[in-house]
C-alpha positions as CSV (number, residue, x, y, z in Angstrom):
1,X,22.4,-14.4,-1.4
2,X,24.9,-10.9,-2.4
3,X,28.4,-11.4,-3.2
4,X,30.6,-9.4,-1.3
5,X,31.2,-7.0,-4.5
6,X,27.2,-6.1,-3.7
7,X,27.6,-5.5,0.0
8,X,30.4,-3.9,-0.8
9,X,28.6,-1.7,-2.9
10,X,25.5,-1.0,-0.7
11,X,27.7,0.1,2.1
12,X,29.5,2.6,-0.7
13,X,26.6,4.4,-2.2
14,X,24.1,3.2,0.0
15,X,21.4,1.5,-2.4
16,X,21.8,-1.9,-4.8
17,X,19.8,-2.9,-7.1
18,X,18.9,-6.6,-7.3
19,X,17.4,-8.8,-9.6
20,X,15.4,-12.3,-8.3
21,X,14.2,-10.3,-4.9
22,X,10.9,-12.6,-5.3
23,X,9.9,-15.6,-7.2
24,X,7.7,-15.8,-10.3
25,X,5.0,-17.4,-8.3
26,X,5.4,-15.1,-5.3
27,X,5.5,-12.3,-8.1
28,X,2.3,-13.2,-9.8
29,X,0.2,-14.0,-6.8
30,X,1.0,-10.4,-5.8
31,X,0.2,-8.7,-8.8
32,X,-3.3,-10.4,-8.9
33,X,-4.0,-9.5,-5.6
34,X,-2.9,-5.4,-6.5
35,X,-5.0,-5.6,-9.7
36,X,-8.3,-6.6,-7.6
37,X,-7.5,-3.5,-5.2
38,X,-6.8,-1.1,-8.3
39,X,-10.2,-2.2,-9.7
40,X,-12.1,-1.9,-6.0
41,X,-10.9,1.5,-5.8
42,X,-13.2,2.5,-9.1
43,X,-16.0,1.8,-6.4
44,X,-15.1,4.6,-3.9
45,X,-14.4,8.4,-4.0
46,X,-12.0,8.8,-1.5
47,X,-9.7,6.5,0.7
48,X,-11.3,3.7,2.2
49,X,-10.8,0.5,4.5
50,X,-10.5,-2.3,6.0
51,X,-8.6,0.3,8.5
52,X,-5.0,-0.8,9.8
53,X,-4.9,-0.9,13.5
54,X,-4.8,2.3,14.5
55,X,-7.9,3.3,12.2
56,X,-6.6,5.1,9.3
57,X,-8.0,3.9,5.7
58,X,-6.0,1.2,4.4
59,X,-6.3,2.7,1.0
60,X,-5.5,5.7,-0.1
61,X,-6.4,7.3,-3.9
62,X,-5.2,11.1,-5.2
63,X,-7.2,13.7,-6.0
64,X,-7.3,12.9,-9.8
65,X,-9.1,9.6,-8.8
66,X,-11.6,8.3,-10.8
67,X,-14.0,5.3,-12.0
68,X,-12.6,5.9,-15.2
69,X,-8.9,6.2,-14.8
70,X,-8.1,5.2,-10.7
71,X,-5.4,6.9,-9.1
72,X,-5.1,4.1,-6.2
73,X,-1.2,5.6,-4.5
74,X,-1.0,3.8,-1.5
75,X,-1.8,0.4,-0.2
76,X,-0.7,0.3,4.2
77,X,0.3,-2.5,5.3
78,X,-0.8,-5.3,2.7
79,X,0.6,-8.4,4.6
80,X,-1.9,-7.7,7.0
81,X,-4.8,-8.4,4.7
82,X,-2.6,-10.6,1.4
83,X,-1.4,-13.8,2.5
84,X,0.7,-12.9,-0.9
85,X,2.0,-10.2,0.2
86,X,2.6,-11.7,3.8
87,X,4.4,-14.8,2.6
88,X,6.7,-12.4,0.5
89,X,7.5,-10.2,3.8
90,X,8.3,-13.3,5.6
91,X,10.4,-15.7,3.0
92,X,11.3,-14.1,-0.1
93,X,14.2,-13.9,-1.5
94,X,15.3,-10.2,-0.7
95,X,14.6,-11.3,3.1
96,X,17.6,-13.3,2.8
97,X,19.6,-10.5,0.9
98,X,18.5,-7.7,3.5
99,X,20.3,-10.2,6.4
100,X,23.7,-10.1,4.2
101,X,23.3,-6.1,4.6
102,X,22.6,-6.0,8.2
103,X,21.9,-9.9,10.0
104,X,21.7,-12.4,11.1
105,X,19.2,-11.0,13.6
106,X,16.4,-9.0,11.4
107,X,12.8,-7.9,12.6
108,X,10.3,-6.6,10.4
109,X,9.1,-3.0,10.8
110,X,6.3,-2.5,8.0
111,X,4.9,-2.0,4.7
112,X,3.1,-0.8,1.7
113,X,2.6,-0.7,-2.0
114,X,3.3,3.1,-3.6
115,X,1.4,3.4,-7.1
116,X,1.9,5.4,-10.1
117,X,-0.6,4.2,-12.1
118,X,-0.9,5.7,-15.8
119,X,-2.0,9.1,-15.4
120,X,-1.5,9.6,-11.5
121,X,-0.1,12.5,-10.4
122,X,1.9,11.1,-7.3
123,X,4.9,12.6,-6.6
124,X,7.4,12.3,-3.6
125,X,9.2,14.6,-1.9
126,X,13.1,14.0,-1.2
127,X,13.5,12.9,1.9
128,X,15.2,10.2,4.2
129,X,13.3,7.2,5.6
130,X,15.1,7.5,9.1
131,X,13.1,11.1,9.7
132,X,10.0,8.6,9.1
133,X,11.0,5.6,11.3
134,X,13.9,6.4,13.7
135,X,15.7,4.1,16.0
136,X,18.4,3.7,18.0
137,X,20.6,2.5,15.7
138,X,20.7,3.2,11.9
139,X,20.9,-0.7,10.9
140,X,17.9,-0.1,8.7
141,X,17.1,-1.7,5.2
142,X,14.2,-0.6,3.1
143,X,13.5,-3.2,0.0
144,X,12.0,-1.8,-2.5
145,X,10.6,-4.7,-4.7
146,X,9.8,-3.5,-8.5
147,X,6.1,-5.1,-9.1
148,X,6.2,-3.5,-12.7
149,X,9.2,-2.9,-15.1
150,X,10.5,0.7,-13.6
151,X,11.9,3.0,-16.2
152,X,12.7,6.6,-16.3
153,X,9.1,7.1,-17.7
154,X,6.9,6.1,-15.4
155,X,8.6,7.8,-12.6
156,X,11.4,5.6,-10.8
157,X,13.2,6.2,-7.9
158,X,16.0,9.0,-7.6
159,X,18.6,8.0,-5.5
160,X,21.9,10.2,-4.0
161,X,24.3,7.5,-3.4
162,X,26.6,8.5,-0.9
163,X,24.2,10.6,1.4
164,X,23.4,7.8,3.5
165,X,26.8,8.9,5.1
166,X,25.5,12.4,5.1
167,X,23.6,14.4,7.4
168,X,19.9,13.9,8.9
169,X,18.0,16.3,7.3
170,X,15.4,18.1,8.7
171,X,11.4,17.0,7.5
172,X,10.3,20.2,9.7
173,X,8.9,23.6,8.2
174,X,9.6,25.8,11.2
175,X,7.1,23.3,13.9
176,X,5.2,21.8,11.3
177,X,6.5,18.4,9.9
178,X,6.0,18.5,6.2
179,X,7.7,15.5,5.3
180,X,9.9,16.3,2.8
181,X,14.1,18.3,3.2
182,X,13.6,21.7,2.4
183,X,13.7,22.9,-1.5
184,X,17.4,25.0,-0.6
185,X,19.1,21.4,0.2
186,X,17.5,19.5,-2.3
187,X,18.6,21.8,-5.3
188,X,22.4,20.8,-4.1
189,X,21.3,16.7,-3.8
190,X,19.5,17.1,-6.6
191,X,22.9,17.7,-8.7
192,X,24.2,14.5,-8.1
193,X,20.8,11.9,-8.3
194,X,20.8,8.9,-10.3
195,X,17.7,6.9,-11.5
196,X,17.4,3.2,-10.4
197,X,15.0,0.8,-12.9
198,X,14.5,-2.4,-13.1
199,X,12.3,-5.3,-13.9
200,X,9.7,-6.7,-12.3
201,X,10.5,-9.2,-9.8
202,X,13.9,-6.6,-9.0
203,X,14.8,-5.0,-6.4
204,X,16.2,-2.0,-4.8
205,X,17.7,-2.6,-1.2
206,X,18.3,1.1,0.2
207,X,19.8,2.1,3.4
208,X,17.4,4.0,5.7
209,X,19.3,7.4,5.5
210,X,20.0,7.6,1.7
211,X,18.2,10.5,0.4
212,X,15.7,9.9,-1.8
213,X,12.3,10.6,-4.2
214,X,10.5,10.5,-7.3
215,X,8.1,12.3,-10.3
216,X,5.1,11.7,-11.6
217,X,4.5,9.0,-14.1
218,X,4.8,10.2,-17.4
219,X,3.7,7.1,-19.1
220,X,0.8,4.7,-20.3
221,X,2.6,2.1,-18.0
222,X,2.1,1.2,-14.1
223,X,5.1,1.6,-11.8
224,X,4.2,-0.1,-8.4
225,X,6.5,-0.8,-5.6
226,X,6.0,-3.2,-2.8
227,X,8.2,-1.6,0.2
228,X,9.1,-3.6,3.1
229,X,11.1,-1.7,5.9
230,X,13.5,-4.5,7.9
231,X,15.8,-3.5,10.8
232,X,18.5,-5.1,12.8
233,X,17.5,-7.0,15.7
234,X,19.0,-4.8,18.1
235,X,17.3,-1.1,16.5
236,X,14.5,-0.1,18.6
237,X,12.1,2.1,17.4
238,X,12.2,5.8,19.1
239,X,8.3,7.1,17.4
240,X,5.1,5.1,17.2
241,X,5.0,3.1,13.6
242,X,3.7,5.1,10.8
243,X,2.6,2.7,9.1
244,X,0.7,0.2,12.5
245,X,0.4,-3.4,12.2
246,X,0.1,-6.5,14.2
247,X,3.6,-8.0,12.8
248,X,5.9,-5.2,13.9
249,X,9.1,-6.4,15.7
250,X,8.5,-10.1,13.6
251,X,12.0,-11.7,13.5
252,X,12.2,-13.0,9.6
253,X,15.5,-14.2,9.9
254,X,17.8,-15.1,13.2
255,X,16.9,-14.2,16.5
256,X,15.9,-11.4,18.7
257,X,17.6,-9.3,20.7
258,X,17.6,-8.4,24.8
259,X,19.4,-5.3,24.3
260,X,19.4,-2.1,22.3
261,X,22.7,-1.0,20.1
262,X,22.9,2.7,20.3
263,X,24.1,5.3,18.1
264,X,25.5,8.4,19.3
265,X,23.9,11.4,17.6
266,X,20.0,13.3,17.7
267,X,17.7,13.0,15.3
268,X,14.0,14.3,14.9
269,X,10.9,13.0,15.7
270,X,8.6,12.6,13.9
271,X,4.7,13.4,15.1
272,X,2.2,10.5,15.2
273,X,0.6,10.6,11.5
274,X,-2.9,11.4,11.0
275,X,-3.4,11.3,7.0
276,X,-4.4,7.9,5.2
277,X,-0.6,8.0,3.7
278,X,2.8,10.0,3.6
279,X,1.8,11.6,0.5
280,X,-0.8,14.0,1.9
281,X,1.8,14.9,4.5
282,X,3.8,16.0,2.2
283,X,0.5,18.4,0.8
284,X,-0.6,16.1,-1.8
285,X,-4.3,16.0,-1.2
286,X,-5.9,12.8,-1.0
287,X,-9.3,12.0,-3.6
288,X,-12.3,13.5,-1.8
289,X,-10.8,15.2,1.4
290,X,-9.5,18.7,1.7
291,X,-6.4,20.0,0.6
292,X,-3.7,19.3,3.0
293,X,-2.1,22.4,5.2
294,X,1.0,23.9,3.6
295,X,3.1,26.7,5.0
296,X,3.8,29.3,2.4
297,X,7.2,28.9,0.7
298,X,7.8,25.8,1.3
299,X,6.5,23.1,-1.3
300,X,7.6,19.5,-2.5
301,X,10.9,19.3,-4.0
302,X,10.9,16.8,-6.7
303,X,12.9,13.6,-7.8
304,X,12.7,13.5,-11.9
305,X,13.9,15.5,-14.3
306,X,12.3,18.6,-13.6
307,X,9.4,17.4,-11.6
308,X,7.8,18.8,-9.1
309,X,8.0,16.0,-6.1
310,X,9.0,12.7,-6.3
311,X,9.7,6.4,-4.7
């Protein structure tokens, strides 16, 4: 599916932007299927099932969350519960390109849809998807499939190409995890991030240890992201799932693997989460529920143009 000039290029800087990840079809039938959860969500006041399988809210709405203007940020999981989105996990497209990156064994770890619809305030945090999900090998992919058109307005994803080669950065606060690299390192990342858009139907294939956020949306327009984490047969997870599902460790493409490739370096673990989604870990607070903990000092770190937080 990649030419060698694009796996080439995700190895350089650690991202690639693709277009064709899905088809029209596959495209469509998920968009209907997130439009009937966007209008459900006008029905409750704070995040709401079915659960996943560990018994946290499947969906998960900010505290600007209305009837009138839904601020729906977080759908865990949606192959569970989409045949849709389930087919797309399994045989799309971008299944095939993610096994050019790192096959020709490749398991399926999880997903979920991140919203910004119009007037949200969701933000995220710089960070590094390995802190999340780490294993003992880096042979991670996370395929970020553009459901909307993603433009610098409606708050895209802000990407460092290069740090995947970096260091791990820390997600701790002293011994609280709080999700996001501390505001001192991200002013220097910061300096050299680059905004990835798209179209619908695109896609951006990032390596698990590029650093990485986003702003708010700024715009009248949607910006949804279906996110699909895929690792090589042979990375075994070292922390529980964060994101729990019955279809963990599903090979997608080759076969699976009897033994475990190992890397040689330490890396953080994570705690087991506890909120409805990553975004009141990082002290977003989630519609109807208290505000989330946050140690003094030390506050989201933003991916836009002079944002506060923020794929």
């Amino acid at each position: 599916m990649l030419e060698r000039s694009q796996i080439d290029r995700f190895w350089r800087d650690g991202y690639l932007t693709v277009a064709g990840a899905v088809t029209p079809a596959q495209l469509g039938a998920m968009r209907r299927d997130l439009e009937a959860w966007v209008e459900e969500s006008r029905l409750h006041a704070g995040p709401f099932g079915p659960p996943t399988i560990d018994g946290r809210p499947r969906f998960d709405m900010g505290e600007e969350h209305s009837p009138e203007r839904p601020a729906l940020r977080r759908v865990n999981n949606p192959s569970d519960i989409s045949t849709a989105f389930g087919a797309a996990m399994r045989d799309a497209p971008v299944v095939d390109m993610v096994a050019d990156l790192i096959g020709p064994d490749v398991k399926f770890h999880h997903c979920k849809i991140n919203l910004k619809l119009a007037g949200s305030h969701t933000e995220v945090g710089y960070h590094q998807d390995f802190a999340y999900t780490p294993h003992t090998n880096d042979d991670l992919v996370t395929a970020l499939l553009m459901l909307d058109d993603m433009t610098d307005e409606n708050g895209c994803l802000m990407v460092v190409p290069g740090s995947h080669k970096g260091p791990l950065h820390s997600l701790y606060d002293g011994e609280r995890f709080a999700g996001f690299i501390a505001p001192e390192a991200v002013a220097r990342l910061k300096a050299a991030e680059v905004a990835v858009t798209g179209p619908a139907g695109a896609a951006c294939l990032m390596h698990t240890r590029l650093v990485h956020g986003s702003a708010a949306n700024r715009s009248s327009a949607s910006r949804s992201l279906y996110i699909c984490v895929y690792a090589a047969a042979d990375a075994v997870p070292l922390a529980a799932n964060p994101l729990a599902n019955p279809n963990e460790g599903l090979i997608v493409r080759g076969r699976g693997s009897r033994v475990a490739r190992l890397s040689g370096e330490s890396v953080e673990l994570p705690p087991p989460p506890k909120a409805a989604s990553f975004f009141a870990t990082q002290g977003q607070r989630s519609a109807g529920l208290p505000s989330p903990e946050r140690s003094p000092g030390f506050a989201p770190a933003g991916g836009g143009r002079g944002a506060g937080a923020g794929p």
